[in-house]
N, C-alpha and C positions, 0 to 999 in steps of 0.2 A: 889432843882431839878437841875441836870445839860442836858447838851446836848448832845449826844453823838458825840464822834473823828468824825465818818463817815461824818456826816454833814459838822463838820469843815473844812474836806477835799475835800468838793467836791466845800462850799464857799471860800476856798483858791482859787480852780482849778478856777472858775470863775472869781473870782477877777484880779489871774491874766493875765488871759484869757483877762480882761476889760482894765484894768490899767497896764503900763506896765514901770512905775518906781514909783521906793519907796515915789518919793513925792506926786504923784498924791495917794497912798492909804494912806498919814499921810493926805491930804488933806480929804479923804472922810471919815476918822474916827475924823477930826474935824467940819464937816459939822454934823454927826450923832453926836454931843457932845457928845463925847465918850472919856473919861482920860485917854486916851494910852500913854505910854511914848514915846519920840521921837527917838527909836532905834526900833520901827517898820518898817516894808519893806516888800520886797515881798523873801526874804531869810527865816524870822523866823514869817509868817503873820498866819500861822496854831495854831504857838503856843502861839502866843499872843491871837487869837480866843479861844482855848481853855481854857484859863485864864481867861473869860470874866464870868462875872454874868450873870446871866437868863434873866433881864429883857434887858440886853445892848446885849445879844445875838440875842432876838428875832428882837431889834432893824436892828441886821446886818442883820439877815436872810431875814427880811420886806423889808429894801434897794436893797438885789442881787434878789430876786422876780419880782423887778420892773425895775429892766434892761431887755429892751424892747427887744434888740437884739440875749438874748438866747431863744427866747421863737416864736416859729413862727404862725404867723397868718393864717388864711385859707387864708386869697390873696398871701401870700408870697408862699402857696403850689399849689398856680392856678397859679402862675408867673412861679415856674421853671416847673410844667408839661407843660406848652406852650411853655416854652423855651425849650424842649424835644424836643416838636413837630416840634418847628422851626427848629432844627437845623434837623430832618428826613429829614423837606422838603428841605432844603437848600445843603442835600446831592443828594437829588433828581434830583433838577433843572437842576445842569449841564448835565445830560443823554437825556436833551431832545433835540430835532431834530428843532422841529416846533414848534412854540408860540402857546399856550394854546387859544383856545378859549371862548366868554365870553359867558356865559349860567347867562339870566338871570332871577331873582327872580321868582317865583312862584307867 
């Protein structure tokens, strides 16, 4: 059973999206004990990917899955919609004349 190219290319585009020299990815295919030859990098990393066996693939696929930073949380979507909003009001602010007054709680 193989894997097909697309995936491998979209775990390159990641990769090197993450890591952004060739030592840090012979670094995390020795962390994944994986027997990559040491002419891996981020030049020929698609094609060394697709050279991989099934079970040392899924190995890779399971590692980019778990980098936190492609994958966004609902607070990270509550964070930039506020920051939307912040910056509306922040366009606002300087048009006013007179200090807001305080209306309090219900």
């Amino acid at each position: 059973m193989i894997i097909h190219p697309a995936v491998w290319k979209q775990v390159s585009k990641m990769y090197r999206w993450f890591y952004k020299t060739d030592l840090e990815i012979k670094r995390v295919f020795e962390v994944l004990n994986l027997d990559i030859d040491n002419t891996i990098g981020l030049d020929n990393l698609e094609e060394v990917l697709n050279n991989l066996k099934y079970d040392e693939g899924i190995v890779v696929i399971k590692d980019v899955l778990q980098i936190e930073d492609f994958w966004q949380t609902q607070n990270d979507l509550i964070l930039r919609r506020n920051s939307r909003r912040n910056m509306e009001l922040l366009r606002f602010l300087p048009q006013l004349n007179q200090p807001l007054e305080y209306a309090p709680p219900e």
